[in-house]
N, C-alpha and C positions, 0 to 999 in steps of 0.2 A: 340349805347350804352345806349342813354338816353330814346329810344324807338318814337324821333322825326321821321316823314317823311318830306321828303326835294322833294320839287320841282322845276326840271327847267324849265324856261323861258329862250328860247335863243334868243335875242332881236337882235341878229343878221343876225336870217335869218327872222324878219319880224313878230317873234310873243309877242305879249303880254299880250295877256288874255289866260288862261288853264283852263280848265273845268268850266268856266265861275265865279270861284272866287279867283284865282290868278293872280295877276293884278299888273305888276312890277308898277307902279304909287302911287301901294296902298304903298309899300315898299318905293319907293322913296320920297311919303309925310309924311310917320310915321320918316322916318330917317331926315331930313329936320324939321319937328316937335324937336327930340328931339334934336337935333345937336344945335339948336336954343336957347332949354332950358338950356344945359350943359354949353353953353357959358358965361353965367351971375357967371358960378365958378373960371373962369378963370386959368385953371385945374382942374383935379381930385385927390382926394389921391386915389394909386392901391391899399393901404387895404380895402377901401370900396368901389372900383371899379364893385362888383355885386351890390350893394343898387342903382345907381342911376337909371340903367331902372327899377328898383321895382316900386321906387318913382316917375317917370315919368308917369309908367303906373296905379301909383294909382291917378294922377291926372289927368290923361287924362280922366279915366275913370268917374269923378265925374264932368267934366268942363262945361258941358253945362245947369247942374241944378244950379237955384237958391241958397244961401248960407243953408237957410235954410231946401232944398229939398235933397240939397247935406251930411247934419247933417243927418237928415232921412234917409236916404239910406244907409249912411255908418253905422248908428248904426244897423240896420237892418240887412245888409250883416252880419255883426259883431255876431250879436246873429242868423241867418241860419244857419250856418257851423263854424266849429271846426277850429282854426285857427293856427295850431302849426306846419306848415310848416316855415321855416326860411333858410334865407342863407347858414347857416352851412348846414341844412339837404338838402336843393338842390346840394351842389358840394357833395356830399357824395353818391348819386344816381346815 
């Protein structure tokens, strides 16, 4: 419906890599990553239940530059591309 493709990994008969970049590890260290993060809320509220992997994946993706490399980038990102996608307009798709 959302136009995703879904791949299996059946880790039960022995496989874990699929076309050399599906990688259940990759999956089990991003969840592990954010499982880790969300714990510091000590729940979530279900109204803003879609914001927090947005907000995970907007720091994940800035974490390894310097404070000020990370400033730069993001202001940059920010003026590349139009940026008027939002929660509402994702469940609505």
């Amino acid at each position: 419906m959302k136009g995703l493709h879904h791949e299996v990994i059946n880790v039960h008969k022995g496989v874990y890599l699929l076309q050399g970049i599906y990688h259940v590890q990759h999956v089990n260290s991003y969840h592990k990553r954010l499982k880790t993060w969300m714990e510091r809320f000590q729940g979530v509220a279900t109204k803003y239940l879609d914001n927090y992997p947005f907000w995970f994946r907007f720091l994940e993706r800035y974490k390894d530059l310097q404070p000020y490399d990370a400033k730069r980038s993001l202001l940059q990102d920010m003026t590349r591309r139009a940026n008027h996608i939002t929660v509402e307009y994702l469940r609505t798709v």
